[in-house]
RODO-2510 file (C-alpha; in nm, 4 decimals, decimal comma):
residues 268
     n   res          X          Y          Z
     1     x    -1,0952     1,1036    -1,0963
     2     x    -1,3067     1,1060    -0,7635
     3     x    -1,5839     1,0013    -0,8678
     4     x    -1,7093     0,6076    -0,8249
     5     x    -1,9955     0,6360    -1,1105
     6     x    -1,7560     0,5140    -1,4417
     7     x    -1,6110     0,2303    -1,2660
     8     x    -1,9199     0,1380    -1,1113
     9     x    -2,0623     0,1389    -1,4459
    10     x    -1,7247    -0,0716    -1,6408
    11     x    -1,6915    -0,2857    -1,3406
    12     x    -1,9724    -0,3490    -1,1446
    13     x    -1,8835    -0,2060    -0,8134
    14     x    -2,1703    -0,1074    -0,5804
    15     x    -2,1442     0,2720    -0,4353
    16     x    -2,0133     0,1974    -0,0776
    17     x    -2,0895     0,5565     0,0261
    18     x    -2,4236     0,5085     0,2503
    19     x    -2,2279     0,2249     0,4017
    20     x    -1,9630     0,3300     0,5622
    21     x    -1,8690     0,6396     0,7943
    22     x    -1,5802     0,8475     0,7381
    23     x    -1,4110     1,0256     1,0541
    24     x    -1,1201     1,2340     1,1069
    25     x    -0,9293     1,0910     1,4449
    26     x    -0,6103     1,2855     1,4479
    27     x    -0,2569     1,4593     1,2797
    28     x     0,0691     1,2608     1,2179
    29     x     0,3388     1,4113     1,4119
    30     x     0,5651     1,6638     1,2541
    31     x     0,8656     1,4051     1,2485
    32     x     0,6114     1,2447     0,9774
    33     x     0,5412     1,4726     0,7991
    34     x     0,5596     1,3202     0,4396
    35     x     0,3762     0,9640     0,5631
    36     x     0,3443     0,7091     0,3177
    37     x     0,3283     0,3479     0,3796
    38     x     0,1051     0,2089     0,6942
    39     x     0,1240    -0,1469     0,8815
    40     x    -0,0622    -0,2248     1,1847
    41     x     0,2201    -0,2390     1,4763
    42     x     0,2211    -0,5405     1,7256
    43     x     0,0493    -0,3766     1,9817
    44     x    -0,2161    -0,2542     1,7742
    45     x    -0,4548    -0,0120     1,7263
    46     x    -0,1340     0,1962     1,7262
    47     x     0,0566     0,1714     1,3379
    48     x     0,3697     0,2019     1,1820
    49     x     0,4877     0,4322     0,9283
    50     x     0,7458     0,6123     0,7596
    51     x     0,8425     0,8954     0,5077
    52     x     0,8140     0,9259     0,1390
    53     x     1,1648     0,9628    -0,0811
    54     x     1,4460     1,1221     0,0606
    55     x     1,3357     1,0862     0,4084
    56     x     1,5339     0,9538     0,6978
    57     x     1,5505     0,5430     0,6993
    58     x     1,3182     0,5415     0,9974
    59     x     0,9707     0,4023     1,0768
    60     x     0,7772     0,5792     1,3236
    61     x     0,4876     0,3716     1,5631
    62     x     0,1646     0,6269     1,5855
    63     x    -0,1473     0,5939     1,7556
    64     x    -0,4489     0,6657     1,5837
    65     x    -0,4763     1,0348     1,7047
    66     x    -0,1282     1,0892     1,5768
    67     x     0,0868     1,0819     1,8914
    68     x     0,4733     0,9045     1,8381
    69     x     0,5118     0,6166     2,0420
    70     x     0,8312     0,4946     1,9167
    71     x     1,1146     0,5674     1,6436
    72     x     1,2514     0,3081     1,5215
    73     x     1,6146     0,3914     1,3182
    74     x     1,7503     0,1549     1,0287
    75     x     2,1153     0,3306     0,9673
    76     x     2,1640     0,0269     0,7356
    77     x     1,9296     0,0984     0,5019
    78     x     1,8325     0,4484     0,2422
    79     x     1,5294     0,5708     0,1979
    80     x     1,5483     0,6430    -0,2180
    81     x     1,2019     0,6296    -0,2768
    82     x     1,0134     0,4513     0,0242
    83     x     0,6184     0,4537    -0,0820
    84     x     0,4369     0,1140     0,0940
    85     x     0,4820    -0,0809     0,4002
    86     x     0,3145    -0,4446     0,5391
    87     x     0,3287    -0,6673     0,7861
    88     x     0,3024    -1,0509     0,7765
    89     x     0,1837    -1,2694     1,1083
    90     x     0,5307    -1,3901     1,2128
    91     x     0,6804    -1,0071     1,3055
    92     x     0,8047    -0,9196     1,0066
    93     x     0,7624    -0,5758     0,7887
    94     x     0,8199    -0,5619     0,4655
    95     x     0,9460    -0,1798     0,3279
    96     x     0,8886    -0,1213    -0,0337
    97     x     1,1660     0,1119    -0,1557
    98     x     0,9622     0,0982    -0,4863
    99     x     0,9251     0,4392    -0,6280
   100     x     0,9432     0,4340    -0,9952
   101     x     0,7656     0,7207    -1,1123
   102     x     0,9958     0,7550    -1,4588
   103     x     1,0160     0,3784    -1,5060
   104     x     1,3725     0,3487    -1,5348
   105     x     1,4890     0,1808    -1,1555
   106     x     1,6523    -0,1689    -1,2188
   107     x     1,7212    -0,1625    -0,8817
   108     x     1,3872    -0,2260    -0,6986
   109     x     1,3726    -0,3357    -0,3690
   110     x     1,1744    -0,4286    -0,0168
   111     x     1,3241    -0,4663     0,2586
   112     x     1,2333    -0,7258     0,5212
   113     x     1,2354    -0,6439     0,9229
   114     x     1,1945    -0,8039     1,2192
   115     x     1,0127    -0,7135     1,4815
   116     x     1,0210    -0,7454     1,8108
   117     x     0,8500    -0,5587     2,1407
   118     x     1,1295    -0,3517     2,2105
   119     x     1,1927    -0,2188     1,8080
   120     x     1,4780    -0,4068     1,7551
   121     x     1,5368    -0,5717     1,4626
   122     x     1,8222    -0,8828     1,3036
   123     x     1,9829    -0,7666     1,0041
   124     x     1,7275    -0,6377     0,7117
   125     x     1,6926    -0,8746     0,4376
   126     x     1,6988    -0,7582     0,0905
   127     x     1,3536    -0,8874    -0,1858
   128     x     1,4720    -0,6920    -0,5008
   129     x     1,2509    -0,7930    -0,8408
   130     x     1,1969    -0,6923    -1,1937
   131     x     0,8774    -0,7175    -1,3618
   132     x     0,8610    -0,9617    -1,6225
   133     x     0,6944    -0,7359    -1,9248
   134     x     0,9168    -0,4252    -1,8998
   135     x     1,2062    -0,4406    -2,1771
   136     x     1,2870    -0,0859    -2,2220
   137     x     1,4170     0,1414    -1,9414
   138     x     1,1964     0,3720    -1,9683
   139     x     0,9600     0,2315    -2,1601
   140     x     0,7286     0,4072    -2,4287
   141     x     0,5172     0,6240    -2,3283
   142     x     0,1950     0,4284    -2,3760
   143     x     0,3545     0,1265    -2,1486
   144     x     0,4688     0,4014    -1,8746
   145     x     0,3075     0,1666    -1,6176
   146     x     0,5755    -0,0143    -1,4226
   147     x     0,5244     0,1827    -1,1092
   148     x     0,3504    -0,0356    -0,8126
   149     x     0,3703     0,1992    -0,4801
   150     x     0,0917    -0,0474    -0,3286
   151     x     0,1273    -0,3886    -0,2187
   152     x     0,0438    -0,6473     0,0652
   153     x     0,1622    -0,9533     0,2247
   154     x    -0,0675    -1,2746     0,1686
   155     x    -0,0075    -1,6581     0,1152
   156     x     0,4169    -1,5966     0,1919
   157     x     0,4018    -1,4009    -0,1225
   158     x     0,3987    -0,9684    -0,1759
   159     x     0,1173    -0,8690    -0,3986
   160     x     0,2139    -0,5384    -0,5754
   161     x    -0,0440    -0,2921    -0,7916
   162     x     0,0551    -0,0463    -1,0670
   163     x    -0,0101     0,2757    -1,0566
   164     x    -0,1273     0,3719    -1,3745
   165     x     0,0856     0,6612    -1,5338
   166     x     0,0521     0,5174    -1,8794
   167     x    -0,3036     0,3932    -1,8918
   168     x    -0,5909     0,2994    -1,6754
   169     x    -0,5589    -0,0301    -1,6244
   170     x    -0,4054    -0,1624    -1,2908
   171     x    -0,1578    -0,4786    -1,3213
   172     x    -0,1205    -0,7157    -1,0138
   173     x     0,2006    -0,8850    -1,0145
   174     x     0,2834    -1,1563    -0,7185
   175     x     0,6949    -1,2116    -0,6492
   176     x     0,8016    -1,4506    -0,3288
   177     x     0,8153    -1,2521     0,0032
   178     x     1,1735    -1,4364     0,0610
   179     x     1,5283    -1,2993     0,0163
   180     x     1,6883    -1,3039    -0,3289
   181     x     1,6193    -1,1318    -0,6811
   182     x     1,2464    -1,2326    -0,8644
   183     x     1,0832    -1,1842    -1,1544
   184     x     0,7802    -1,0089    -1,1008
   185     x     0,4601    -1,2520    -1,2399
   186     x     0,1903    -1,0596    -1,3963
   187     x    -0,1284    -1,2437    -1,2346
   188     x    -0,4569    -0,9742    -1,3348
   189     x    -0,5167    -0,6358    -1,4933
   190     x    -0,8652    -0,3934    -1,4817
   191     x    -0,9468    -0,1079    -1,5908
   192     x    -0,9788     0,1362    -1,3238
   193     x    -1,0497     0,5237    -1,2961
   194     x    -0,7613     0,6167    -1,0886
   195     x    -0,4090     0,6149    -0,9696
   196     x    -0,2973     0,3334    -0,7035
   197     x    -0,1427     0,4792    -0,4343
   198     x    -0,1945     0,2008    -0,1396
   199     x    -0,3208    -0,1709    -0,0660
   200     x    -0,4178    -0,3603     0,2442
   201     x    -0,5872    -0,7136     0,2955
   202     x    -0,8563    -0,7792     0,5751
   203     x    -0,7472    -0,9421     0,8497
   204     x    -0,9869    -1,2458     0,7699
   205     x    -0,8416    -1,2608     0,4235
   206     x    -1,1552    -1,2174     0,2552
   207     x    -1,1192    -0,9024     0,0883
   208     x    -0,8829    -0,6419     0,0068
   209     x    -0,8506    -0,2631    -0,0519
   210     x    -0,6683    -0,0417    -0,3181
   211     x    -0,6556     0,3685    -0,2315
   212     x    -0,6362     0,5846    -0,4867
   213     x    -0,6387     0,9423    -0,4936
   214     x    -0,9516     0,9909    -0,3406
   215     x    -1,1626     0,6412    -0,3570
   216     x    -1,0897     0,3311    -0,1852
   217     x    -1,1670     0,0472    -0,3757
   218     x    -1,3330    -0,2944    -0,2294
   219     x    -1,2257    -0,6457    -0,3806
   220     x    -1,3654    -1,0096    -0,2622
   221     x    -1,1267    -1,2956    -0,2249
   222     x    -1,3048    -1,6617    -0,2814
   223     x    -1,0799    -2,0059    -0,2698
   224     x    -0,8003    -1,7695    -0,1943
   225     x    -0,7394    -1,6317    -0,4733
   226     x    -0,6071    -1,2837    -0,5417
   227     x    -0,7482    -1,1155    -0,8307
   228     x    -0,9516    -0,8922    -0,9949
   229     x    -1,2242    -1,0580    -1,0258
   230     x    -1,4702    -0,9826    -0,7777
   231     x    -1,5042    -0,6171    -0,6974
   232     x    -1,7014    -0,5508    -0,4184
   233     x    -1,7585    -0,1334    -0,3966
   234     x    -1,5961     0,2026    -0,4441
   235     x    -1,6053     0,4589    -0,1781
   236     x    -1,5497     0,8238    -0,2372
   237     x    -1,3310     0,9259     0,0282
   238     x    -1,1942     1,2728    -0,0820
   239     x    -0,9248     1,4401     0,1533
   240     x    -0,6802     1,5361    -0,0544
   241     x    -0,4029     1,3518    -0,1731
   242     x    -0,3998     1,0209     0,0187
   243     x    -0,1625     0,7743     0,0068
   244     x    -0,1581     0,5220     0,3082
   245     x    -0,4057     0,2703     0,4215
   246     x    -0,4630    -0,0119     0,6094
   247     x    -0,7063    -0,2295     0,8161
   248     x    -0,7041    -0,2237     1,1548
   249     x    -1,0283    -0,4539     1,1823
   250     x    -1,2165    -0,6345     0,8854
   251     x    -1,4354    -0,3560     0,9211
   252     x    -1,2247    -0,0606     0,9675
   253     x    -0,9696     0,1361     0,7851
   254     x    -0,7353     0,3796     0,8556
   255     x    -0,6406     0,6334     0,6163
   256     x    -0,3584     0,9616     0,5927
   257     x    -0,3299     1,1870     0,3820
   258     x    -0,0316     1,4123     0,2249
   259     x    -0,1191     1,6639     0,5117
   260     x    -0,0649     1,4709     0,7933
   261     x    -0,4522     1,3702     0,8893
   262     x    -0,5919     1,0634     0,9817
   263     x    -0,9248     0,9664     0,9355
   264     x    -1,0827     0,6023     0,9919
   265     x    -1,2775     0,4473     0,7478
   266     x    -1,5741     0,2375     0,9386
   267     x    -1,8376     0,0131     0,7985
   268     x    -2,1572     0,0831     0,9833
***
C-alpha cells in the first residue's frame, strides 16, 4: 500500500521521490497526543490542531518543533469523531466531525470558527451534509465508501475525499462551506492505491495534496477546477500511520503522524 509504482502505472503520476526532501522537525506535545486534522494558524509557521474521536473539544496552536503555544477550548461543541481541519482566508476554521468508519452517521457535521488573535471565537456555526449516493445506512459491503476524513476549503465551498474502505477508488464530493444542511455533490472518482486520510490545497491554488497511509499524492488545478484529472506525482513518505497534512508554503508540507512526530515535506 506504500508503494507509488501501481498508481504511477494506472494513473500517470511521476515518482516525486528524488524531488523532494523529507525531514523530521519535532514531537506534538503530550496534550496532543492523538493529532489529526492540521490548519496553518494566523501567525504562521506555527499550526493548529486537535485530537482524534473522543478527545476533548479543543484545538491546540503548535509550532513546527512541537511546542504548545495556545489551547484553545470549545465547551460548546463534542468531539464524536473529529478527523480534518482547514482554514479559509477570512479567519475562519472549519472542524470536520466526520468520522464514519461503519457508514451509518446521518448526523455529519463541520463546524465553523472564528478566529481571532487572541483565540476567541463568535458562536460555532453548524455545516452538516449527506452524500447524495448513500441509501442504505450502512450500506453493502461493496459500497462501504462513505467515509471522507480529508477535505479543504477552496472557491467558498469544502472539498471532501473518501477514504476507501469498500474499494479503491476515491470520490470527491463538493457541499457549500455556509451554515445549513447539504447534499453532498459527487464531482470525480480515481482509482487509487490507498486509504485517504488528509487533504490540503497550495496556497497559490494550483495544486493540491491527498495523504494516505504512507504516500502523499500531488494533483494540478487548471481554470480552477478541482478534480482528478491532472495528477501530478506520488511521494513515498513512510512514517507510520499518518494522518494530518498541510502546506505551509507552495513548496512545503508539514506532516504528523499517529506517534506524535512531525516531519516537513520540502520540494528541493
Amino acid at each position: 500500500m506504500c508503494s507509488c509504482q501501481p498508481d504511477i502505472y494506472r494513473q500517470g503520476f511521476h515518482r516525486a521521490k528524488p524531488q523532494y526532501r523529507i525531514e523530521k522537525t519535532g514531537q506534538m506535545p503530550t496534550v496532543a497526543n492523538e493529532n489529526s486534522g492540521l490548519a496553518t494558524a494566523l501567525a504562521t509557521p506555527t499550526f493548529w490542531t486537535h485530537n482524534d474521536s473522543g478527545g476533548r473539544p479543543e484545538l491546540y496552536e503548535i509550532d513546527v518543533s512541537g511546542h504548545l503555544l495556545t489551547t484553545w477550548s470549545l465547551p460548546q461543541l463534542m468531539n464524536k469523531d473529529w478527523e480534518e481541519l482547514s482554514r479559509d482566508d477570512r479567519g475562519h476554521l472549519y472542524i470536520g466531525d466526520i468520522g464514519n468508519n461503519t457508514n451509518t452517521r446521518q448526523d455529519l457535521c463541520i463546524y465553523q470558527v472564528s478566529l481571532s488573535s487572541d483565540s476567541s471565537a463568535s458562536l460555532p456555526k453548524k455545516i452538516t451534509y449527506h452524500y447524495e449516493d448513500q441509501r442504505a445506512f450502512p450500506p453493502e459491503r461493496s459500497r462501504k465508501n462513505f467515509d471522507c476524513e480529508a477535505f479543504f476549503y477552496a472557491q467558498d465551498s469544502l472539498f471532501l475525499f473518501s477514504k476507501n474502505w469498500g474499494h479503491k477508488t476515491a470520490t470527491l464530493y463538493t457541499i457549500p462551506a455556509r451554515e445549513g444542511h447539504h447534499t453532498a455533490i459527487r464531482k470525480d472518482s480515481i482509482r487509487l492505491n490507498g486509504m485517504i486520510t488528509a487533504a490540503d490545497i497550495s496556497p497559490d491554488r494550483q495544486s493540491f495534496a491527498l495523504l494516505t497511509y504512507g504516500k502523499v499524492f500531488f494533483f494540478g488545478i487548471e481554470h480552477g477546477q478541482i478534480n482528478f484529472k491532472h495528477p501530478i506525482s506520488c511521494l513515498k513518505v513512510g512514517r507510520g500511520q499518518v494522518e494530518g497534512l498541510v502546506f505551509i508554503s507552495n513548496t512545503e508540507l508539514l506532516l504528523t503522524n499517529e506517534k506524535g512526530k512531525i516531519y516537513k515535506i520540502s520540494r528541493r
